[in-house]
C-alpha positions as CSV (number, residue, x, y, z in Angstrom):
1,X,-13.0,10.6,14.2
2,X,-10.3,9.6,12.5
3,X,-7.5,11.5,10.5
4,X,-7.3,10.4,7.1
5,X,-4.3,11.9,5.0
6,X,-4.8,11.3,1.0
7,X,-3.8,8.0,0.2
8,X,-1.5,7.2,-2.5
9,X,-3.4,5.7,-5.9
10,X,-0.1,3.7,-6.4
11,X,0.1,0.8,-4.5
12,X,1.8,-2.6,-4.5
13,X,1.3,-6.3,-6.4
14,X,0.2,-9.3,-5.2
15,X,-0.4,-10.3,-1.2
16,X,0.6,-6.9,0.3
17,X,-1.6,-4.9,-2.4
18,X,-4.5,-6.8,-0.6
19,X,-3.8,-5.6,2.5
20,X,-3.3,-2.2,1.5
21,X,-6.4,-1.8,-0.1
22,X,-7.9,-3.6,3.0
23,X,-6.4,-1.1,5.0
24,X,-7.8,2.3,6.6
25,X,-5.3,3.9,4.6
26,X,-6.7,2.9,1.3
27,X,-10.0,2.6,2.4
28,X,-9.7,6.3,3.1
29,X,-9.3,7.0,-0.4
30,X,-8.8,5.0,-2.7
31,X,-9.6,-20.3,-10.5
32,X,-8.7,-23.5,-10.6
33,X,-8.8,-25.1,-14.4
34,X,-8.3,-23.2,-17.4
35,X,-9.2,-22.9,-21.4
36,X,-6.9,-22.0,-24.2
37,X,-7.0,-18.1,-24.3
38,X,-5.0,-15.5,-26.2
39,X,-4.4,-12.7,-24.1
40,X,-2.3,-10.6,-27.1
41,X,-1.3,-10.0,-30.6
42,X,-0.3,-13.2,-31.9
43,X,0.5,-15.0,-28.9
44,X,-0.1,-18.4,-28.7
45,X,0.7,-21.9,-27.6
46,X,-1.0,-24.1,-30.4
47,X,-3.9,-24.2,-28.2
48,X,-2.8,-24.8,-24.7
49,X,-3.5,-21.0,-23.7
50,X,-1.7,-18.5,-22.8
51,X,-0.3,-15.3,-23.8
52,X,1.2,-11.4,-23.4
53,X,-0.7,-8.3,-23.4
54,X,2.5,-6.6,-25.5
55,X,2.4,-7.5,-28.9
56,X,3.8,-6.2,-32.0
57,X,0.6,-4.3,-32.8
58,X,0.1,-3.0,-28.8
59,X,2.1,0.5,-29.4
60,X,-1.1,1.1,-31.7
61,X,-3.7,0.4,-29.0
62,X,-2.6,2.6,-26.4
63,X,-3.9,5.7,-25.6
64,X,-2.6,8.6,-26.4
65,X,-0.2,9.9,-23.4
66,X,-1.1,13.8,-22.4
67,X,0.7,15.0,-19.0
68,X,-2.3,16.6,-16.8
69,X,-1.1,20.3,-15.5
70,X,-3.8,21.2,-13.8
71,X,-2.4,20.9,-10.4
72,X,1.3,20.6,-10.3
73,X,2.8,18.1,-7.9
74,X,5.6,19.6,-5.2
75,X,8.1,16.6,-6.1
76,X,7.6,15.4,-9.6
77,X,8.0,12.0,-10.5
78,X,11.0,10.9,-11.1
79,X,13.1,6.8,-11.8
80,X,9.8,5.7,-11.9
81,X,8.3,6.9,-8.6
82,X,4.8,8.4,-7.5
83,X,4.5,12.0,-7.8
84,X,4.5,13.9,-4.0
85,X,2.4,16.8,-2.2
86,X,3.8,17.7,1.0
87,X,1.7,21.0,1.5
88,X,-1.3,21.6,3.4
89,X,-4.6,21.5,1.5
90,X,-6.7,24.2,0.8
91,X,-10.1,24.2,-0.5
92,X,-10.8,27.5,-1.3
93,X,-7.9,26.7,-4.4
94,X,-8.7,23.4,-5.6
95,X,-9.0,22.9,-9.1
96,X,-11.6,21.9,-11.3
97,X,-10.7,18.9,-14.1
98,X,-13.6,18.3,-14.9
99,X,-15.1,21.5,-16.6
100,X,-18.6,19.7,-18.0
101,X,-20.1,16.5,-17.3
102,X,-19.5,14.1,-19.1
103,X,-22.5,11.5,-17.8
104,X,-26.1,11.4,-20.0
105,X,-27.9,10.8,-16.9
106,X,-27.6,6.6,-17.5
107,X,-27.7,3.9,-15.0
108,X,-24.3,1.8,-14.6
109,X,-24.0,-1.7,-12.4
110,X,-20.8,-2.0,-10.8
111,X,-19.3,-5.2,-9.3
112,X,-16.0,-4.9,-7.4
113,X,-14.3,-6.3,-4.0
114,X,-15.1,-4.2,-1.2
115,X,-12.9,-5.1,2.4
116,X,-15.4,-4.1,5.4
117,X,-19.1,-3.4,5.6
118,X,-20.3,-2.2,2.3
119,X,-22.9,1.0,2.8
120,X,-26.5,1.1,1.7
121,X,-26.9,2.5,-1.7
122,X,-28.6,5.6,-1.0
123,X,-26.3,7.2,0.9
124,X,-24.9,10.8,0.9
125,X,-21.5,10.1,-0.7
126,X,-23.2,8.1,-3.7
127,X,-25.4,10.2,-4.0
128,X,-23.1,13.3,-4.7
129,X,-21.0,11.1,-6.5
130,X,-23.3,10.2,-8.8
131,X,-24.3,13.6,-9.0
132,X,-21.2,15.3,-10.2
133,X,-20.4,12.6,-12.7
134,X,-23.7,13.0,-14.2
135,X,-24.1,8.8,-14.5
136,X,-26.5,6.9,-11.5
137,X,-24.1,3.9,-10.5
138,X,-25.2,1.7,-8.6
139,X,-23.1,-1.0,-6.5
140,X,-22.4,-4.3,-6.3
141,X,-20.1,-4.4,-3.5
142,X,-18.7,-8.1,-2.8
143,X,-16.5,-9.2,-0.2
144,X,-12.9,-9.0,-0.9
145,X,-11.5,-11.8,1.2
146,X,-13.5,-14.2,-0.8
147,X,-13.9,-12.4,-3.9
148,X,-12.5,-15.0,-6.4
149,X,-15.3,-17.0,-5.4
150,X,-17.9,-14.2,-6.8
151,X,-16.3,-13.5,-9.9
152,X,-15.8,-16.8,-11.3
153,X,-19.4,-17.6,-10.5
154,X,-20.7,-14.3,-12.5
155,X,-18.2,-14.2,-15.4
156,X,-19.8,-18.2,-15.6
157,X,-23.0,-17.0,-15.8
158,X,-25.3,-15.2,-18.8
159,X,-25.4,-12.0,-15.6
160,X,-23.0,-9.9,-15.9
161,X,-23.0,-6.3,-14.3
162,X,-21.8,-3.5,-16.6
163,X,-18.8,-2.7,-15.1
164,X,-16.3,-5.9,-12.9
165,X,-13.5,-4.7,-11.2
166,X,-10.9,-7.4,-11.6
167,X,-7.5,-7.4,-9.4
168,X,-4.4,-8.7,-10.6
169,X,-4.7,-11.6,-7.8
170,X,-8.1,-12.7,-9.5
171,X,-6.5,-13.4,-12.5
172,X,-5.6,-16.8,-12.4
173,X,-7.9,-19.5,-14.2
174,X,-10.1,-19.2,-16.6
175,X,-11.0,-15.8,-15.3
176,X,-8.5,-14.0,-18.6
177,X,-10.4,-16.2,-21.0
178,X,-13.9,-14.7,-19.5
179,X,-12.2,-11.3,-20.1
180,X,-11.2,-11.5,-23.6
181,X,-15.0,-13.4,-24.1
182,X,-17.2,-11.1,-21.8
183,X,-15.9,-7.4,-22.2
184,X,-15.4,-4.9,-24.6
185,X,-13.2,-3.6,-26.6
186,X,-12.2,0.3,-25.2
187,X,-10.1,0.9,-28.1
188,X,-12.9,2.9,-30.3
189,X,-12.9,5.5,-27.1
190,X,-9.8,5.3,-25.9
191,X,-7.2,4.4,-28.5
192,X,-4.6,7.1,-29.6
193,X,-6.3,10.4,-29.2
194,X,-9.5,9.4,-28.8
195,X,-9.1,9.5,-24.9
196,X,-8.6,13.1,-25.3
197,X,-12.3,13.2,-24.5
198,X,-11.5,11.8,-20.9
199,X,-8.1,14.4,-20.1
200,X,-8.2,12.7,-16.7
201,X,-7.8,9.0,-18.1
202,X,-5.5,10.9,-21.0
203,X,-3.0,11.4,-18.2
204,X,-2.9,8.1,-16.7
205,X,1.0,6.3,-17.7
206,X,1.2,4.2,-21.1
207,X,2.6,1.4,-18.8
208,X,-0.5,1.1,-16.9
209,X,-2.4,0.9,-20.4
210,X,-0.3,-1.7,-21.9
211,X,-1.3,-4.0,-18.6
212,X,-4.8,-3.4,-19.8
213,X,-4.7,-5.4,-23.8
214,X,-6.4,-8.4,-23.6
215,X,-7.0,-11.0,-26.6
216,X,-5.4,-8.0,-28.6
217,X,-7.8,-5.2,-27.2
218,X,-7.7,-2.5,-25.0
219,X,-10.4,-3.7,-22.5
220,X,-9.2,-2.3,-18.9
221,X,-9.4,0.8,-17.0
222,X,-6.4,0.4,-15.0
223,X,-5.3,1.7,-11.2
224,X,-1.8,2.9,-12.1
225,X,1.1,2.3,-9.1
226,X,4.4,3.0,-9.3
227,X,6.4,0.2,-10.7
228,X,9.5,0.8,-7.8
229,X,9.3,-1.5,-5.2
230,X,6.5,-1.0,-2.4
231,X,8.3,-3.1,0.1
232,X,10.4,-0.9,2.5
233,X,12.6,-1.8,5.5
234,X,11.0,-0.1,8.1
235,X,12.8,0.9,11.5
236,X,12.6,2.3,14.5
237,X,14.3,5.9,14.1
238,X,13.8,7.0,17.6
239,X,15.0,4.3,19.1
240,X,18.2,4.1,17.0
241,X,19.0,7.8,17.4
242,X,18.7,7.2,20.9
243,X,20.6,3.8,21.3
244,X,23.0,5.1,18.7
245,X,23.0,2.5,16.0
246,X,23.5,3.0,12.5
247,X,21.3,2.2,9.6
248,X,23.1,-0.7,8.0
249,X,24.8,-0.6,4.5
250,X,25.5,-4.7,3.8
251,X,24.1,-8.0,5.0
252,X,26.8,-8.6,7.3
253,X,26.3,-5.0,8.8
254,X,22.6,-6.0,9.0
255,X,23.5,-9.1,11.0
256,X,25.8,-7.2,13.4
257,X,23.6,-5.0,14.0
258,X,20.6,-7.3,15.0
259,X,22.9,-9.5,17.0
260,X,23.4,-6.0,19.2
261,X,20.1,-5.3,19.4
262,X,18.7,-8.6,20.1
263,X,17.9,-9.2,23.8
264,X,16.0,-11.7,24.0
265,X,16.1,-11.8,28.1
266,X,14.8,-8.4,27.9
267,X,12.3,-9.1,25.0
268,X,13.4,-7.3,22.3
269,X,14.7,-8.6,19.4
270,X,16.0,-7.2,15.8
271,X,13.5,-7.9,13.4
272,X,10.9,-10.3,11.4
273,X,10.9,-12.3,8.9
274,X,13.5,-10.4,6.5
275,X,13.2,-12.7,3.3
276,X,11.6,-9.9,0.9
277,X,14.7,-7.5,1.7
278,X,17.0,-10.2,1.1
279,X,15.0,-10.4,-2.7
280,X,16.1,-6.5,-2.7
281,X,19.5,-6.9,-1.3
282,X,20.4,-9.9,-3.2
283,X,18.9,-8.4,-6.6
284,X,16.9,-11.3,-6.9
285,X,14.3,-11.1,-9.8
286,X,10.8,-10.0,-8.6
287,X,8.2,-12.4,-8.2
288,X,5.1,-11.1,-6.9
289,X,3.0,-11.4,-9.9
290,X,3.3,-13.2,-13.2
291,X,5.9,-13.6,-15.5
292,X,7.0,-15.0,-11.5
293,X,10.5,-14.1,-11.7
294,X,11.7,-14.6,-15.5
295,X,14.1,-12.6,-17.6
296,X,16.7,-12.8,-20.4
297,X,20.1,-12.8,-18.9
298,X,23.1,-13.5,-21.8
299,X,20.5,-14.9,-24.2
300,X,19.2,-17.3,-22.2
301,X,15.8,-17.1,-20.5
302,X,15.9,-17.8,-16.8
303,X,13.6,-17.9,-13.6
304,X,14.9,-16.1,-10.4
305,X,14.5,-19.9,-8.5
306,X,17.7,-20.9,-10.5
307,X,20.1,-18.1,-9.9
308,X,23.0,-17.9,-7.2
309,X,21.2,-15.0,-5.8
310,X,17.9,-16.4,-4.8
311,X,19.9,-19.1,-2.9
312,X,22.2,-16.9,-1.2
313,X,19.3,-14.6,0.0
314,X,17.5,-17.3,1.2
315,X,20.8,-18.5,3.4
316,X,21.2,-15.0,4.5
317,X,17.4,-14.4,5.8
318,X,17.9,-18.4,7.4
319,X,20.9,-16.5,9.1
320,X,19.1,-14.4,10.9
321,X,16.7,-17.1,12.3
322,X,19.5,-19.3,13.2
323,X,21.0,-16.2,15.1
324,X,17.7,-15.9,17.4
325,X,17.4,-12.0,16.2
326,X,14.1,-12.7,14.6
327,X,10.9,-12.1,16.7
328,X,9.3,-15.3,17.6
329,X,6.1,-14.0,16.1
330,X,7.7,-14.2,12.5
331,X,8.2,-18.2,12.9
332,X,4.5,-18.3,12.9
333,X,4.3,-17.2,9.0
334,X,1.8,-16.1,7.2
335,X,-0.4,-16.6,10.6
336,X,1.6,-13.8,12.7
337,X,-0.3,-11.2,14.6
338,X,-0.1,-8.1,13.4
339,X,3.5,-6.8,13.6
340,X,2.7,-3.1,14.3
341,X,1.7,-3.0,18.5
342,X,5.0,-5.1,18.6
343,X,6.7,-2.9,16.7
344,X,5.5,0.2,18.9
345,X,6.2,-1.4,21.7
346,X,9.8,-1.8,20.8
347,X,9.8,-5.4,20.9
348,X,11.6,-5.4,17.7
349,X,13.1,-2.4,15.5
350,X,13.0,-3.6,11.9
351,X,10.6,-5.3,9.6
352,X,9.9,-5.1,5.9
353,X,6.3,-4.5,4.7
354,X,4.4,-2.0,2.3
355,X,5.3,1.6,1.8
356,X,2.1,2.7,3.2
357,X,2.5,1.8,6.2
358,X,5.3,4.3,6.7
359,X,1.9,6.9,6.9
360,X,-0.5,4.9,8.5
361,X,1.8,3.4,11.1
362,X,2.8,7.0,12.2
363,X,-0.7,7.9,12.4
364,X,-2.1,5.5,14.8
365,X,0.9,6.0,17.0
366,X,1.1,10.0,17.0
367,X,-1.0,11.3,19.8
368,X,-0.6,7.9,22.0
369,X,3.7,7.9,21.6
370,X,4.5,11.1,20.2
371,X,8.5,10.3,20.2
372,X,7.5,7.3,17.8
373,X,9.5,7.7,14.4
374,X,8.9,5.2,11.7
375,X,11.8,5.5,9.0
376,X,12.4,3.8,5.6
377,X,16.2,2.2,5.6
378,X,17.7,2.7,1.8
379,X,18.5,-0.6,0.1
380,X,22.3,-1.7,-0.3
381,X,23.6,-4.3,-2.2
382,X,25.0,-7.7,0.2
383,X,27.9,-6.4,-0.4
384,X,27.4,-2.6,0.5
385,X,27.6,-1.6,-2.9
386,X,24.2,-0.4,-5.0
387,X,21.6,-2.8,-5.1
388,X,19.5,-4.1,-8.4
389,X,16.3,-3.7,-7.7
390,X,13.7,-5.0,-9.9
391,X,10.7,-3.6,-11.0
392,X,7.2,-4.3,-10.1
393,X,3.9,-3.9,-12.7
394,X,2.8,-0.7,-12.9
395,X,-0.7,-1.3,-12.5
396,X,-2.8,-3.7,-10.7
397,X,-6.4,-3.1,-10.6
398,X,-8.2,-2.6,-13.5
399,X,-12.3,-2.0,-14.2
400,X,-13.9,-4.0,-17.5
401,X,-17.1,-3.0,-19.3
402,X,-19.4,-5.9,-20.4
403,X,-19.3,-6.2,-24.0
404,X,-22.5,-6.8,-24.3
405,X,-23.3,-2.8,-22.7
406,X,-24.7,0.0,-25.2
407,X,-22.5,2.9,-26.7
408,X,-24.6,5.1,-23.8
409,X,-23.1,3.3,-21.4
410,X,-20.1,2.6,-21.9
411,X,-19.6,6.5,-22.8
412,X,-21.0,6.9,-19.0
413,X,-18.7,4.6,-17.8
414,X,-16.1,6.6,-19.3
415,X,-17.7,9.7,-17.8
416,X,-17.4,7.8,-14.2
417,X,-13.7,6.8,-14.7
418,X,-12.7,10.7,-15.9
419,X,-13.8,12.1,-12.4
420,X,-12.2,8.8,-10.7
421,X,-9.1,9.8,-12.2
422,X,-8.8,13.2,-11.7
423,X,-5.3,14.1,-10.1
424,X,-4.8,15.2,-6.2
425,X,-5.6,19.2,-5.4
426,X,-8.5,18.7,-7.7
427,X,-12.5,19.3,-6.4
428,X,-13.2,15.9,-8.3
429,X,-10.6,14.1,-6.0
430,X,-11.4,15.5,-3.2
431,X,-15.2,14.2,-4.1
432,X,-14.0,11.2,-4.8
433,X,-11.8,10.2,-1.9
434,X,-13.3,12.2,0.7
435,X,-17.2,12.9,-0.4
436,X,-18.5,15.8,1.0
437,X,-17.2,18.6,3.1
438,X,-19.3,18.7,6.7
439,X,-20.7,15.8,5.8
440,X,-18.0,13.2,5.3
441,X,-15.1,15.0,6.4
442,X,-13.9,18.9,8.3
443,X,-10.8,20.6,7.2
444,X,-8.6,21.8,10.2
445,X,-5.4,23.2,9.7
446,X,-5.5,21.9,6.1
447,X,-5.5,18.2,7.3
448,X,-8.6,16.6,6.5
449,X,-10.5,14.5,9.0
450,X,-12.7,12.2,8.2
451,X,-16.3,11.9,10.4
452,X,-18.2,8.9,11.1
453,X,-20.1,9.0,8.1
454,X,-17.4,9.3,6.2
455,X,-15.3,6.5,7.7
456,X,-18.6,3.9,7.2
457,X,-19.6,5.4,3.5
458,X,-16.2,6.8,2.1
459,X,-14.5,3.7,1.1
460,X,-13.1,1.7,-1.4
461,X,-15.6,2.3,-4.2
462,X,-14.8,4.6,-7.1
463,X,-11.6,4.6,-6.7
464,X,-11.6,1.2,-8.0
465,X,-13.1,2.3,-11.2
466,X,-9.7,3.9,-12.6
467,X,-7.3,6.2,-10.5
468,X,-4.7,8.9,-11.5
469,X,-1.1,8.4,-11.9
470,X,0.4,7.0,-8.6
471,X,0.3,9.9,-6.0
472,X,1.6,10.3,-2.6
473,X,0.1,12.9,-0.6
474,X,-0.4,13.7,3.2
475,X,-1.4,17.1,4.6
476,X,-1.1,15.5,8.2
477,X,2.5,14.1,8.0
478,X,3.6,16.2,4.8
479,X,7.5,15.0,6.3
480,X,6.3,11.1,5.5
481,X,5.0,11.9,2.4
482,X,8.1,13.5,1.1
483,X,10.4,10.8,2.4
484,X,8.1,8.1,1.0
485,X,8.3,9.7,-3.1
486,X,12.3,10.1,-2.1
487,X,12.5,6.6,-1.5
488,X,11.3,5.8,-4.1
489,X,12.9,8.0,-6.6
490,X,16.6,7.1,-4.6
491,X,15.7,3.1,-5.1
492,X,13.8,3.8,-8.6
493,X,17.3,4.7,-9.5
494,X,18.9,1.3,-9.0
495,X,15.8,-0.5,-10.7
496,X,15.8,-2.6,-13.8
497,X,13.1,-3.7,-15.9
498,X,12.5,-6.9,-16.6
499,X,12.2,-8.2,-20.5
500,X,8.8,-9.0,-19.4
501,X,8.2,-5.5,-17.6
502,X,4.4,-3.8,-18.3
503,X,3.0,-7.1,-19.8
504,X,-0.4,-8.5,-18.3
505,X,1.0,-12.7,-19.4
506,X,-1.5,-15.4,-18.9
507,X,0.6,-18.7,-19.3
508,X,-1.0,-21.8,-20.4
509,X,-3.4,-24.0,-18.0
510,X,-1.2,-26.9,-17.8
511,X,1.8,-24.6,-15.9
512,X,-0.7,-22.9,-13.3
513,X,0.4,-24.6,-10.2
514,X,3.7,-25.1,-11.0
515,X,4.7,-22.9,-8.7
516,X,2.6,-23.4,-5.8
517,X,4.9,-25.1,-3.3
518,X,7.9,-22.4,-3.3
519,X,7.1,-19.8,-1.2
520,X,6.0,-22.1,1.8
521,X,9.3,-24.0,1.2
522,X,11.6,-21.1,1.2
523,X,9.5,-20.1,4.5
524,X,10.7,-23.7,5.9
525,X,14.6,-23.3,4.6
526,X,14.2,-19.5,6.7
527,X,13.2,-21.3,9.9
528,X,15.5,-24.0,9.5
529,X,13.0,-26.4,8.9
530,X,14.4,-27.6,5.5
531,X,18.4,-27.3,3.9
532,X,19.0,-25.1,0.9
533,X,19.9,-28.6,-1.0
534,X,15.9,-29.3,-0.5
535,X,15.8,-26.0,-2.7
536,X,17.9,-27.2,-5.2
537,X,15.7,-30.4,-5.2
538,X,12.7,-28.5,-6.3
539,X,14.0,-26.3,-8.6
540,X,15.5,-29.6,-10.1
541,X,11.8,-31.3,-9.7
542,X,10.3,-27.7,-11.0
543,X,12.2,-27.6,-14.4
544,X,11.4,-31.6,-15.3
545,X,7.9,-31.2,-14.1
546,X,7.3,-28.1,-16.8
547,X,9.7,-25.8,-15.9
548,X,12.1,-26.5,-18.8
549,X,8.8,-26.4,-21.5
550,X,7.6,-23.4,-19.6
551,X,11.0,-21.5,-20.1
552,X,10.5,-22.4,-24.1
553,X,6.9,-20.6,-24.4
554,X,7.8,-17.6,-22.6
555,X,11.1,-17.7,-25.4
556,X,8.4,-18.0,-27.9
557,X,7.0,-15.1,-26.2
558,X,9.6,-12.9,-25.8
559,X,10.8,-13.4,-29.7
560,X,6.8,-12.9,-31.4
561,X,6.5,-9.7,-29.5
562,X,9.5,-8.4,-28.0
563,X,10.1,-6.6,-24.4
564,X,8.5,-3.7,-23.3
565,X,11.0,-3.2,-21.0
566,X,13.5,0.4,-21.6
């Protein structure tokens, strides 16, 4: 059996969201081409597609924001973090959020990306699922990895289930135009205080909301995260204690530090590939997800690719190559093993990855090396001052209901999403995320453990359907889960919104792979492979290949609707 703490509902953009929701952790709990499309209010390109989910007319949309009390968090949220639980759980005083249910009794389809072996359709946590929500949903499950694939074929087609799950990474293509064309418009049920029917979905942030307006409707049911960044710089606290180093406070300190460290005789070196904390260090803007990296700096609209800063980080993280303090594993890219036996082993002390790890690499490591500590460094400025740290979207996953479904259903599907959403310490989480007690998991302690059963049917299924406000909570290692929500509340307070912040943008079809080639060259200038001055090339080729147009519609953008940013 394994332990499984809560996971968090919050959770990362882009590459690393995929593998934490591919993750035990997650699984615990929680196109090429392109047609014009209007993915807002009055955004537009004179028909070359494109567009923002924020505009002028959004604020009216939204639902109505009601803060759920009943179960009160032990660290609130706070500068923009998930709210924390760091106490044991009990079952006996678990609360009840959903008082009647909401379901008629209706049958729902649901397609959605599944990462693992999907269970049959009869089994005991659908069943009681289905049960308590009142609504008889039945699955779709589709493989993740090659989920794209899937979707574009059924949003193509005249098939579509009642309910697609649609992750921010899918959304490229024509895949926003079959959104606005294919699914319904929530805002009869949900807009204002209409959603006070659903208390549960009532609670869930305004800025995961806003993510959902496509084509000028509210259409998604969103997976709220908090928008602080998810990547940490893990270390080795044991080993430093031990060896006496000191958490670093500046770039150069980092490199001193790794140069002491790095034996490479011995086999142990400093780190990995460091390039996302030199983004975080450098205050380079975010670029995970779209708008990739633009904001209004002085009046003028510019992309992260042309600033000072993205340069110098990139030198910086080619330092530490050039130095020999990376692990040889890291010049292997995107196909390196997985870092975390390494790690364990003490082969290298420092990498940067996804905050959940911080709970799931302790948990695999705590009855086999029980002096294994796995720490979060704070980010510092290059210069050991504070850093500016930008924020990420703050939702990612959302759930769309086919337009073409009856007022019955789509009412059930709201039923489905108000017990999906209910907040941690609740019976309707617990349901949810675990199934059923002696069945799917045992409490000891107040940690619960998943079984068997509950490891092969408990996984990433209703959760995708819509999820409370980004939570962090685990009764196993209630010390990680405080230190994870400090974190981020200690970073949240150094992050900036960007002008673009909370908007779902499409951008036209004729700037989709603009971009494609930068990440693997800014892997190439890190391994010494290529010069910065290549770098400068592209960004030279970028803006007279569309980059320059580009940076006029997203103007036109930002002046039709504004930021959303605070």
């Amino acid at each position: 059996m394994t332990p499984n703490a809560a996971s968090p509902s919050s959770g990362p953009s882009g590459p690393s969201r995929r593998s934490f929701l591919a993750s035990t952790a997650v699984a615990a709990a929680a196109v090429a081409g392109g047609t014009p499309l209007l993915a807002a209010c009055g955004a537009s390109d004179s028909g070359s597609g494109g567009g923002s989910s924020s505009g002028k007319d959004a604020t009216k949309l939204l639902p109505s924001y009601v803060a759920n009390n009943v179960v009160a968090p032990d660290i609130p949220a706070k500068n923009g973090s998930a709210i924390g639980f760091t106490g044991k759980l009990d079952l006996a005083t678990l609360k009840t959020s959903v008082p009647t249910k909401l379901g008629k009794g209706g049958k729902v389809t649901v397609m959605s990306p599944f990462w693992g072996s999907p269970p049959k359709q009869d089994n005991a946590y659908y069943k009681a699922m289905n049960a308590l929500i009142g609504v008889d949903v039945e699955w779709q499950n589709q493989d993740g990895n090659t989920y794209d694939q899937k979707l574009g074929a059924v949003l193509a087609s005249s098939d579509v289930p009642d309910v697609v799950v649609v992750p921010n990474w899918n959304m490229g293509g024509k895949i926003p135009t079959a959104i606005i064309s294919k699914f319904a418009d929530l805002g009869p049920y949900l807009s204002g205080d209409k959603v006070k029917d659903y208390p549960n979905l009532a609670a869930i942030p305004t800025d995961a909301w806003r993510r959902c307006i496509f084509g000028g409707k509210l259409r998604g049911l969103p997976m709220p995260s908090s928008y602080v960044t998810n990547i940490v710089p893990f270390y080795r606290k044991d080993v430093f204690d031990k060896e006496g180093y000191e958490v670093p406070r500046s770039a150069d300190e980092f490199l001193s530090l790794a140069k002491e460290i790095t034996n490479a005789k011995a086999k142990r070196w400093a780190c990995m590939d460091m390039k996302w904390t030199a983004w975080q260090m450098f205050g380079v803007l975010s670029g995970s997800e779209k708008p990739l990296g633009w904001n209004l700096v002085d009046g003028k609209l510019i992309n992260r690719i042309e600033t000072d800063e993205y340069l110098e980080a990139l030198e910086w993280a080619r330092k530490l190559f050039a130095a020999g303090v990376v692990h040889p594993d890291a010049k292997l890219g995107k196909n390196a093993p997985d870092p975390g036996p390494k790690f364990a082993a003490g082969e290298f002390l420092i990498y940067a990855q996804d905050i959940s790890q911080w709970w799931s690499r302790t948990a695999e490591q705590a009855t086999q090396n029980p002096d294994y500590k796995i720490w979060g460094m704070d980010v510092y400025a290059h210069d050991g001052g504070d850093p500016q740290v930008w924020a990420e979207q703050p939702a990612g996953i959302f759930a769309f209901i086919n337009k073409k479904a009856s007022e019955s259903v789509i009412h059930d599907v709201l039923a489905v999403a108000n017990v999906t959403a209910a907040p941690y310490g609740t019976k309707e989480y617990m349901a949810t995320n675990y199934g059923v007690e002696g069945t799917h998991y045992t409490v000891k302690n107040g940690v619960p453990t998943k079984t068997t059963q509950g490891n092969n049917e408990v996984l990433n299924a209703y959760v995708m359907v819509a999820s409370p406000a980004a939570t962090i909570a685990h009764p196993d290692f209630p010390d990680v889960a405080k230190a994870q929500v400090e974190w981020q509340q200690r970073m949240g307070s150094f992050t900036r919104k960007s002008s673009f912040f909370g908007q779902m943008i499409t951008e036209p079809s004729r700037y989709t792979n603009l971009m494609n080639d930068f990440e693997t060259l800014e892997d190439d200038i890190t391994r010494g492979r290529k010069k910065i001055s290549d770098m400068q090339q592209a960004v030279s080729d970028w803006k007279s290949k569309g980059g320059d147009q580009l940076r006029d519609w997203y103007k036109k953008l930002l002046d039709d609707n504004g930021s959303s940013a605070s």
